[in-house]
Backbone as XML, in Angstrom:
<?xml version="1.0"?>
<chain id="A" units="angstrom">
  <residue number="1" name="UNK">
    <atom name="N" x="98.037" y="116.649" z="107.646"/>
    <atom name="CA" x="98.564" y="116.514" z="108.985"/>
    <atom name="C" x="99.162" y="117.844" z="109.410"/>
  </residue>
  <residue number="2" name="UNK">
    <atom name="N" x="99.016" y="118.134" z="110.535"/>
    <atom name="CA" x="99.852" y="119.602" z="111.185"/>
    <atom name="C" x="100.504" y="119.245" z="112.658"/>
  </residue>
  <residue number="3" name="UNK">
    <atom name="N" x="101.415" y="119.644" z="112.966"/>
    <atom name="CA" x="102.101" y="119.335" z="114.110"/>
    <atom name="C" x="101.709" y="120.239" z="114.822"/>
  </residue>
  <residue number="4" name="UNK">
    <atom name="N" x="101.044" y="121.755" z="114.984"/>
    <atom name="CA" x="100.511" y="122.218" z="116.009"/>
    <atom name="C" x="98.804" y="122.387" z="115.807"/>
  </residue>
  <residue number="5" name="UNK">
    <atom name="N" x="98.001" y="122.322" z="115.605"/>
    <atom name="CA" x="96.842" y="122.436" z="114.962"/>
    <atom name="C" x="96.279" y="121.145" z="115.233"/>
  </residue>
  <residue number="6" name="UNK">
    <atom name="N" x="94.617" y="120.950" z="116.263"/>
    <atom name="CA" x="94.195" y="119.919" z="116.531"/>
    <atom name="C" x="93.057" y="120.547" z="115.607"/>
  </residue>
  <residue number="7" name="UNK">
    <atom name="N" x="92.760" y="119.230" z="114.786"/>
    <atom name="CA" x="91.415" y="119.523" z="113.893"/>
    <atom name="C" x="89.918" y="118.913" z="114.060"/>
  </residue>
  <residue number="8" name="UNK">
    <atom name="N" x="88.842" y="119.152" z="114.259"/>
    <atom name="CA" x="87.556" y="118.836" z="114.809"/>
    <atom name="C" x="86.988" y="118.456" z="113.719"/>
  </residue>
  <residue number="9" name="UNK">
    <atom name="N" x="86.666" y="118.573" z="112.822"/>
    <atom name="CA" x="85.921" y="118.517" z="111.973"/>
    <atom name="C" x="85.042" y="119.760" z="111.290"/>
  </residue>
  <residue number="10" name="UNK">
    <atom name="N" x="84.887" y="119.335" z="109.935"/>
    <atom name="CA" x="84.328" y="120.904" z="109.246"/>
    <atom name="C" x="85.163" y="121.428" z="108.581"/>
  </residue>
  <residue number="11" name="UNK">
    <atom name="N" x="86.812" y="121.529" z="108.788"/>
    <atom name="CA" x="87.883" y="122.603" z="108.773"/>
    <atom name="C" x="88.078" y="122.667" z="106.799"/>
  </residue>
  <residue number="12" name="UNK">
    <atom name="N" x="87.935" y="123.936" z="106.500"/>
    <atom name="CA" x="88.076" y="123.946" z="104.953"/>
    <atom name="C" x="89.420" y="123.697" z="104.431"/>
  </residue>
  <residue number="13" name="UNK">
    <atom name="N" x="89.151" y="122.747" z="103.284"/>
    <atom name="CA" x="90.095" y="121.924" z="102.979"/>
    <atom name="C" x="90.535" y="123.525" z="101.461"/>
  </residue>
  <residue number="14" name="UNK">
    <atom name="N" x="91.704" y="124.025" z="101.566"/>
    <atom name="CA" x="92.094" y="125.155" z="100.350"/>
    <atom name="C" x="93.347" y="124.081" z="99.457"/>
  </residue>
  <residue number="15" name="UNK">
    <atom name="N" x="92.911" y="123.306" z="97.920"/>
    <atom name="CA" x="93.860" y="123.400" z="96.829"/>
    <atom name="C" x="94.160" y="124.696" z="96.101"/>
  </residue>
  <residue number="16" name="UNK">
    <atom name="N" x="95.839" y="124.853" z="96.433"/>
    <atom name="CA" x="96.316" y="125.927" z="95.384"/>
    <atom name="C" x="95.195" y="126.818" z="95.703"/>
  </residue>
  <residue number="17" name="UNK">
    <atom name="N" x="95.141" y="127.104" z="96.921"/>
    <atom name="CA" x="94.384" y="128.405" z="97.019"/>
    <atom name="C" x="93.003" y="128.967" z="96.936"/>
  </residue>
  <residue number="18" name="UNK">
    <atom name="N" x="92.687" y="127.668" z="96.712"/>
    <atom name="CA" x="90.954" y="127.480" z="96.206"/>
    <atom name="C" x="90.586" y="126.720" z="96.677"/>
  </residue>
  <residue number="19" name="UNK">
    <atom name="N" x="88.941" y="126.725" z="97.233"/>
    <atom name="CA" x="88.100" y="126.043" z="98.496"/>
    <atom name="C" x="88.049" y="124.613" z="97.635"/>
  </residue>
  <residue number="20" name="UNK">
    <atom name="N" x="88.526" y="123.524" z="98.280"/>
    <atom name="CA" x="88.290" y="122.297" z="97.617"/>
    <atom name="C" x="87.329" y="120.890" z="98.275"/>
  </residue>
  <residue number="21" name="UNK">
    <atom name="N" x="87.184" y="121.468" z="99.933"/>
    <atom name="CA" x="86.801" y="120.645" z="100.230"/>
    <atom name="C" x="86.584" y="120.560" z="102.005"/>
  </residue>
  <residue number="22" name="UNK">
    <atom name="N" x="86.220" y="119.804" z="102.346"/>
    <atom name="CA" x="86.613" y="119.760" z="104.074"/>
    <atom name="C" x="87.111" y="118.791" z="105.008"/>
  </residue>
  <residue number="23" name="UNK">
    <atom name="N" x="87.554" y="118.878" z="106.238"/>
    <atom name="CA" x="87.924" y="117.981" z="106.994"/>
    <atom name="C" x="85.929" y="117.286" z="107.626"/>
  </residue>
  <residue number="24" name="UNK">
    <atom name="N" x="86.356" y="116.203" z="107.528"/>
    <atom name="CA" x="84.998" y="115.489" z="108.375"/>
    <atom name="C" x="85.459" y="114.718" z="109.779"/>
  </residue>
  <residue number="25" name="UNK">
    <atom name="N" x="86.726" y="114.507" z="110.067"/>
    <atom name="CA" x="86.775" y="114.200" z="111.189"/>
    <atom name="C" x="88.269" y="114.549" z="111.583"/>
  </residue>
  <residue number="26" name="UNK">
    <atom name="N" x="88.949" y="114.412" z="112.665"/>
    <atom name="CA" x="90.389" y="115.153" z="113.163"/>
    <atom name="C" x="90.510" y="114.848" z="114.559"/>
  </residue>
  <residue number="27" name="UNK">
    <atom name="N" x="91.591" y="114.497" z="114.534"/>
    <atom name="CA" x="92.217" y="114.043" z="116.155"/>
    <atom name="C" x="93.671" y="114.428" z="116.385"/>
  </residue>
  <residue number="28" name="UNK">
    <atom name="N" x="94.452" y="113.580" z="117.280"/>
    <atom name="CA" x="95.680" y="113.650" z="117.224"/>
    <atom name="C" x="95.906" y="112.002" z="116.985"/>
  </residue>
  <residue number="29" name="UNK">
    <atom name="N" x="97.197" y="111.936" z="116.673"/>
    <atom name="CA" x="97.520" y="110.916" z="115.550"/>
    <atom name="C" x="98.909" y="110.508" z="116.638"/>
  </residue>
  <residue number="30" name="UNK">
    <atom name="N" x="98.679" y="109.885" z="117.937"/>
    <atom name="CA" x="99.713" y="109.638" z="118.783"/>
    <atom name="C" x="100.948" y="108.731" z="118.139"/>
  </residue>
  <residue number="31" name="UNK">
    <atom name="N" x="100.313" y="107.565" z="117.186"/>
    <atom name="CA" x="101.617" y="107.079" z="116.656"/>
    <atom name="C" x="102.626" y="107.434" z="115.404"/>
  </residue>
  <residue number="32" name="UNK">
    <atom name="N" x="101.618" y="108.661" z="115.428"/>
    <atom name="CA" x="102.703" y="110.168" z="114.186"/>
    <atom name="C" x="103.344" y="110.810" z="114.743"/>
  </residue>
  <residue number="33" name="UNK">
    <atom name="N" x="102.499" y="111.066" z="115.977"/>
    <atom name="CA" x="102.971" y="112.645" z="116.635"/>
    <atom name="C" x="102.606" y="113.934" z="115.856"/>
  </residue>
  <residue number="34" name="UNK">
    <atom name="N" x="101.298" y="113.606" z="115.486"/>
    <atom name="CA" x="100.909" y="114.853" z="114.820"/>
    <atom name="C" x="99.370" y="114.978" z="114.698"/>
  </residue>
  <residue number="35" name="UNK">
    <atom name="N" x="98.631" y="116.049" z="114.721"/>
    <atom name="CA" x="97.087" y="116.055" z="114.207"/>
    <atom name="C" x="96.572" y="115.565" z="112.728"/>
  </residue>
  <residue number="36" name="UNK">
    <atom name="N" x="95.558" y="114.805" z="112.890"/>
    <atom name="CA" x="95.386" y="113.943" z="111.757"/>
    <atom name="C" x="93.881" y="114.193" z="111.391"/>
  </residue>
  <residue number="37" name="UNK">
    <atom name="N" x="93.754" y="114.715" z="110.278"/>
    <atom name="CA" x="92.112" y="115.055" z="109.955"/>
    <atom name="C" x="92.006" y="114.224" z="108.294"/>
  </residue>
  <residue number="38" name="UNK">
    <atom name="N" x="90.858" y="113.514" z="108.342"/>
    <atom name="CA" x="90.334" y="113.059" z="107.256"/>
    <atom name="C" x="89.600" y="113.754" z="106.237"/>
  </residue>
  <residue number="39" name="UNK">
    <atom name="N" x="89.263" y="114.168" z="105.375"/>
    <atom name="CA" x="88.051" y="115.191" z="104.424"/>
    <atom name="C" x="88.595" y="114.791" z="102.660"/>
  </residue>
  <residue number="40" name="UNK">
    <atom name="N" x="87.881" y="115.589" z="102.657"/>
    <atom name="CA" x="87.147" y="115.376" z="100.650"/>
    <atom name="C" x="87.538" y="116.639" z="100.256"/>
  </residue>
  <residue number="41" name="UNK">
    <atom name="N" x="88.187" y="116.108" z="99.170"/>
    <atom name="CA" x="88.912" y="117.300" z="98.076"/>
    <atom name="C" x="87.737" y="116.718" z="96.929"/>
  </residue>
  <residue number="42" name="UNK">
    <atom name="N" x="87.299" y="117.856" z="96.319"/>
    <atom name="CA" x="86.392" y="117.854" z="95.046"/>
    <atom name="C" x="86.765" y="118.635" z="94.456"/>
  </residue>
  <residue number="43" name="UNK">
    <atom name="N" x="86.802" y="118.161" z="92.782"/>
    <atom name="CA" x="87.433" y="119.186" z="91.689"/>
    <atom name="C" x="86.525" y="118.484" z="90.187"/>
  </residue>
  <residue number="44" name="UNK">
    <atom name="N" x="86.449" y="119.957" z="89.863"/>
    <atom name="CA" x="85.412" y="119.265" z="88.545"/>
    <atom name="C" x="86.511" y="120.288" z="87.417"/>
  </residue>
  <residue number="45" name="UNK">
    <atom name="N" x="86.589" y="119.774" z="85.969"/>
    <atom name="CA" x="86.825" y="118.141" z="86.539"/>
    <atom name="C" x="88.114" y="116.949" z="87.305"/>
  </residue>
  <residue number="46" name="UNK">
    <atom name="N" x="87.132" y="115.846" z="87.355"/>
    <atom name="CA" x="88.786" y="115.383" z="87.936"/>
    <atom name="C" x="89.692" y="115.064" z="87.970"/>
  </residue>
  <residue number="47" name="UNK">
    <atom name="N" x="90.323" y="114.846" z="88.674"/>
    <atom name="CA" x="91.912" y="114.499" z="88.129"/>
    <atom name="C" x="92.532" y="113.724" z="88.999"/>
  </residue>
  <residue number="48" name="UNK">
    <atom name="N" x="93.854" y="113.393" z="88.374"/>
    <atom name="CA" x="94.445" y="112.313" z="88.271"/>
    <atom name="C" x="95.420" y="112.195" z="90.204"/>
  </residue>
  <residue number="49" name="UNK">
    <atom name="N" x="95.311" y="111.101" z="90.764"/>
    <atom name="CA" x="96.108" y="110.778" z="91.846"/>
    <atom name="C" x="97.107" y="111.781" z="91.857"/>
  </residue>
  <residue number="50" name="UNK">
    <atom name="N" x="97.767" y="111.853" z="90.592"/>
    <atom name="CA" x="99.191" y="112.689" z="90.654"/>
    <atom name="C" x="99.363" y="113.674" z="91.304"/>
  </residue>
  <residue number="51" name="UNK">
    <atom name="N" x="97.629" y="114.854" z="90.208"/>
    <atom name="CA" x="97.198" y="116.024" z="90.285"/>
    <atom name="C" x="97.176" y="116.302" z="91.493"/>
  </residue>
  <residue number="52" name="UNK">
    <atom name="N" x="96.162" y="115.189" z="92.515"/>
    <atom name="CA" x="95.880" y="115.340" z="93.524"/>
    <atom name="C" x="96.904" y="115.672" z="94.887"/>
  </residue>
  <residue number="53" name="UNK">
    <atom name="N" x="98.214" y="114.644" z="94.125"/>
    <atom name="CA" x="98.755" y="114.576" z="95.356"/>
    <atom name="C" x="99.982" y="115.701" z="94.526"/>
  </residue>
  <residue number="54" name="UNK">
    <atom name="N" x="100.281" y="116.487" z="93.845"/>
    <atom name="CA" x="100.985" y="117.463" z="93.682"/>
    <atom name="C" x="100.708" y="119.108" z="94.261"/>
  </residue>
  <residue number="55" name="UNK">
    <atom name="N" x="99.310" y="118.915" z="94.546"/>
    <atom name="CA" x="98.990" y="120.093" z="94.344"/>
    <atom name="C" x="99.698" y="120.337" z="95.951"/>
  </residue>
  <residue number="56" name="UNK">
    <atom name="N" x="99.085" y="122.000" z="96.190"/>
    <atom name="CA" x="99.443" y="122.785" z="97.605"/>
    <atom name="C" x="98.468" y="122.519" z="99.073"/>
  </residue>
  <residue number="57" name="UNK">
    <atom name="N" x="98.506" y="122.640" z="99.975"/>
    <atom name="CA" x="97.503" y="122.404" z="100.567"/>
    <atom name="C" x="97.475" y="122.974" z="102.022"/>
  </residue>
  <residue number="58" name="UNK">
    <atom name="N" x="96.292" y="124.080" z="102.247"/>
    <atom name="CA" x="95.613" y="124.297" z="103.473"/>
    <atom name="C" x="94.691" y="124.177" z="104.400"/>
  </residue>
  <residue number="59" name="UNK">
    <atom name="N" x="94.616" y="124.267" z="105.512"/>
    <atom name="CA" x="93.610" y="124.373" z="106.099"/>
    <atom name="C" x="93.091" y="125.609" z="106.719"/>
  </residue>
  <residue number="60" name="UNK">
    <atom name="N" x="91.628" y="125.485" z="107.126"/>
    <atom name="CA" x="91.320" y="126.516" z="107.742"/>
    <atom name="C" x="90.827" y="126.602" z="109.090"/>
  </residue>
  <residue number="61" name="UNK">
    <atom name="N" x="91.693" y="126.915" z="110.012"/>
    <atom name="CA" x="91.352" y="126.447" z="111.512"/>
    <atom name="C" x="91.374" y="127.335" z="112.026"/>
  </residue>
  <residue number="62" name="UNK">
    <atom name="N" x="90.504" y="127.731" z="113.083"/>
    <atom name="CA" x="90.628" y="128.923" z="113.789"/>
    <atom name="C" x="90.097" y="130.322" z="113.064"/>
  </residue>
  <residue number="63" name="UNK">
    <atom name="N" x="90.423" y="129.972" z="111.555"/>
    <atom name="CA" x="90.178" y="131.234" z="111.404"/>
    <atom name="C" x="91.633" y="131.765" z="110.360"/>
  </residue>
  <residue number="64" name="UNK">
    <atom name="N" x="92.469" y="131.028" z="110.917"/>
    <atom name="CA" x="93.710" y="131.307" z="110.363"/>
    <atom name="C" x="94.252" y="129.441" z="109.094"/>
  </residue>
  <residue number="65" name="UNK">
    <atom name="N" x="95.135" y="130.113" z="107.680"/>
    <atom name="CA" x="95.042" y="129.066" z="107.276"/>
    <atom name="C" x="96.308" y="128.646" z="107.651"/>
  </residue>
  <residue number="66" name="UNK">
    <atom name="N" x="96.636" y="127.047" z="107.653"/>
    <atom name="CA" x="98.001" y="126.473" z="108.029"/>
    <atom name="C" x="98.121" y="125.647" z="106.703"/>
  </residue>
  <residue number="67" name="UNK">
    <atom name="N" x="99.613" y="125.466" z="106.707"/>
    <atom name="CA" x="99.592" y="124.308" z="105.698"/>
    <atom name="C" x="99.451" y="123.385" z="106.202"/>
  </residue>
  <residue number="68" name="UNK">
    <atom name="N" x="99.295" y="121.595" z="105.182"/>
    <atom name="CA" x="99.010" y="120.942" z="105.266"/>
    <atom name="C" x="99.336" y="119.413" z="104.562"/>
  </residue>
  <residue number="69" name="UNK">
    <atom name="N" x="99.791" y="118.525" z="104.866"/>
    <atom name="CA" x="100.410" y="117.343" z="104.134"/>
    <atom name="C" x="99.151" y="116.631" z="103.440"/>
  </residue>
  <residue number="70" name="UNK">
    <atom name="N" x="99.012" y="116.050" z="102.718"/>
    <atom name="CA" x="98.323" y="115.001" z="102.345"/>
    <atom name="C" x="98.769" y="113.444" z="101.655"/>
  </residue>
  <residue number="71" name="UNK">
    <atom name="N" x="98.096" y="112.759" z="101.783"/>
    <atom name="CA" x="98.881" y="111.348" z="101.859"/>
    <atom name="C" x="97.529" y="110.528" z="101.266"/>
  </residue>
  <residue number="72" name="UNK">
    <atom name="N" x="97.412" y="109.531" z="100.559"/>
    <atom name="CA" x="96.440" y="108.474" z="100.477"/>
    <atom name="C" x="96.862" y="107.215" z="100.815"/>
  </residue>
  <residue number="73" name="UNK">
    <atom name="N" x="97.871" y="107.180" z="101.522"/>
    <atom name="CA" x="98.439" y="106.106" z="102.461"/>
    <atom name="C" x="98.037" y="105.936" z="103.709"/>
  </residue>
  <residue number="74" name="UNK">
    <atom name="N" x="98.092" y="104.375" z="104.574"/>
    <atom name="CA" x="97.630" y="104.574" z="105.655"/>
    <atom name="C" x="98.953" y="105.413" z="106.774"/>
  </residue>
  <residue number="75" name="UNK">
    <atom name="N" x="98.477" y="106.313" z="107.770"/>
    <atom name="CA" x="99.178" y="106.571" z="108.887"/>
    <atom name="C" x="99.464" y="106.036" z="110.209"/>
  </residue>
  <residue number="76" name="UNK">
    <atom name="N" x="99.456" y="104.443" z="109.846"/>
    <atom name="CA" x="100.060" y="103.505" z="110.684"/>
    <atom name="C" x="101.443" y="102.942" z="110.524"/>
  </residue>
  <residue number="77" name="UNK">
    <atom name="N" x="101.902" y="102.783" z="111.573"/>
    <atom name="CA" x="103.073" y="101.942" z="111.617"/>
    <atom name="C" x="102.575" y="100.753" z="111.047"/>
  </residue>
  <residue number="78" name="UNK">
    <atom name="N" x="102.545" y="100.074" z="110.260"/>
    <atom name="CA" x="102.007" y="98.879" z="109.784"/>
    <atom name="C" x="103.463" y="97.568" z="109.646"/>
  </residue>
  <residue number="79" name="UNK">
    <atom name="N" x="104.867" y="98.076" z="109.948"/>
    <atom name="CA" x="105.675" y="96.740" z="110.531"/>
    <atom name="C" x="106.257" y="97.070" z="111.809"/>
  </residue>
  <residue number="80" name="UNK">
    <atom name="N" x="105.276" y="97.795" z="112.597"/>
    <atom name="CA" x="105.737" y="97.755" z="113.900"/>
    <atom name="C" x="107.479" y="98.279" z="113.911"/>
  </residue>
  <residue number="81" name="UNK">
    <atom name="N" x="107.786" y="99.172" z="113.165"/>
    <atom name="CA" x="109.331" y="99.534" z="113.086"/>
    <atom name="C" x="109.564" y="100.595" z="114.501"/>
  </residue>
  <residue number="82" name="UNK">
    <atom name="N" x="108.544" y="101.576" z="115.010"/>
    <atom name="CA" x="108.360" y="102.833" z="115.525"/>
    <atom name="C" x="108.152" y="101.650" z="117.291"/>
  </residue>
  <residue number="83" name="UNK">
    <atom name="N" x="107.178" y="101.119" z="117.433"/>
    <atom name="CA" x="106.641" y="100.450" z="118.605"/>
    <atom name="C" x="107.819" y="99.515" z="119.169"/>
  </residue>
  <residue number="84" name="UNK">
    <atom name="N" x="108.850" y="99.107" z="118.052"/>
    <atom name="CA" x="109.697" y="98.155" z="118.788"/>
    <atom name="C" x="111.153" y="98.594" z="118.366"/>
  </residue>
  <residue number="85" name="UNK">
    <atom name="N" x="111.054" y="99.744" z="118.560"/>
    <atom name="CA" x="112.775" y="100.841" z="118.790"/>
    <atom name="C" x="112.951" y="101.131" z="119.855"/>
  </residue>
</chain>
Protein backbone atom coordinates (compact mmCIF):
# COMPACT_ATOMS: atom_id res chain seq x y z
CA UNK A 1 0.00 0.00 0.00
CA UNK A 2 1.38 3.72 -0.54
CA UNK A 3 -0.41 6.81 0.42
CA UNK A 4 0.89 8.87 -2.50
CA UNK A 5 1.57 6.48 -5.41
CA UNK A 6 -1.46 5.20 -7.65
CA UNK A 7 -0.39 1.75 -9.00
CA UNK A 8 -1.57 0.30 -12.57
CA UNK A 9 -0.30 -2.72 -12.86
CA UNK A 10 3.16 -4.34 -13.90
CA UNK A 11 4.92 -2.21 -11.05
CA UNK A 12 8.16 -4.31 -9.81
CA UNK A 13 7.63 -5.80 -6.73
CA UNK A 14 11.82 -5.27 -4.86
CA UNK A 15 12.36 -7.90 -1.49
CA UNK A 16 15.32 -6.61 0.52
CA UNK A 17 16.43 -5.11 -2.48
CA UNK A 18 16.03 -7.75 -4.96
CA UNK A 19 13.49 -8.08 -7.94
CA UNK A 20 10.87 -10.45 -6.41
CA UNK A 21 8.01 -10.00 -8.25
CA UNK A 22 5.13 -7.66 -9.62
CA UNK A 23 2.07 -5.74 -9.06
CA UNK A 24 -0.84 -7.28 -11.48
CA UNK A 25 -3.43 -4.98 -10.61
CA UNK A 26 -3.65 -1.37 -8.42
CA UNK A 27 -6.19 1.17 -7.63
CA UNK A 28 -7.02 3.39 -4.86
CA UNK A 29 -8.32 1.69 -1.84
CA UNK A 30 -11.13 4.50 -0.77
CA UNK A 31 -12.03 2.57 2.42
CA UNK A 32 -8.06 2.74 3.46
CA UNK A 33 -7.35 5.87 2.09
CA UNK A 34 -4.56 4.62 0.34
CA UNK A 35 -3.31 2.96 -3.14
CA UNK A 36 -3.75 -0.66 -3.14
CA UNK A 37 -1.91 -2.99 -5.67
CA UNK A 38 -2.11 -6.79 -5.67
CA UNK A 39 1.17 -8.93 -7.21
CA UNK A 40 3.40 -12.06 -6.64
CA UNK A 41 6.47 -12.22 -4.65
CA UNK A 42 8.55 -15.38 -5.89
CA UNK A 43 11.55 -16.74 -4.07
CA UNK A 44 13.31 -19.98 -4.70
CA UNK A 45 13.52 -21.35 -2.38
CA UNK A 46 10.50 -20.73 -0.41
CA UNK A 47 9.73 -19.55 2.52
CA UNK A 48 7.90 -19.32 5.32
CA UNK A 49 4.68 -16.63 5.87
CA UNK A 50 7.00 -15.15 8.51
CA UNK A 51 9.93 -14.75 5.96
CA UNK A 52 7.54 -13.29 3.77
CA UNK A 53 5.95 -10.96 5.83
CA UNK A 54 9.34 -9.77 7.64
CA UNK A 55 11.11 -8.94 4.90
CA UNK A 56 11.55 -5.02 3.32
CA UNK A 57 9.54 -3.91 0.60
CA UNK A 58 9.46 -1.72 -2.69
CA UNK A 59 8.02 -0.67 -5.47
CA UNK A 60 8.83 0.51 -8.71
CA UNK A 61 6.68 3.29 -10.08
CA UNK A 62 7.46 5.84 -12.26
CA UNK A 63 10.70 4.97 -12.40
CA UNK A 64 11.42 5.88 -8.91
CA UNK A 65 11.30 3.13 -5.95
CA UNK A 66 8.80 3.82 -2.90
CA UNK A 67 8.33 1.79 -0.01
CA UNK A 68 5.76 -0.42 0.57
CA UNK A 69 3.43 -2.34 3.23
CA UNK A 70 2.42 -5.77 2.70
CA UNK A 71 -0.33 -7.63 4.39
CA UNK A 72 -2.02 -11.18 3.55
CA UNK A 73 -5.04 -9.91 5.23
CA UNK A 74 -8.10 -8.65 3.73
CA UNK A 75 -8.20 -4.57 3.33
CA UNK A 76 -11.72 -4.30 4.28
CA UNK A 77 -13.47 -2.96 7.03
CA UNK A 78 -15.03 -6.29 7.63
CA UNK A 79 -17.13 -5.05 11.18
CA UNK A 80 -18.15 -2.04 9.69
CA UNK A 81 -16.13 -0.11 12.68
CA UNK A 82 -14.77 2.84 9.99
CA UNK A 83 -18.50 3.17 7.97
CA UNK A 84 -20.44 3.63 11.24
CA UNK A 85 -18.13 6.36 13.21
Amino acid sequence: MSERFPFLGRETIYRDGERAGYITSGGWGYTIGAAVGMGYVRAEPAISREELLSSLYELEVATERVPCQVTLSPLYDSKREKVLA
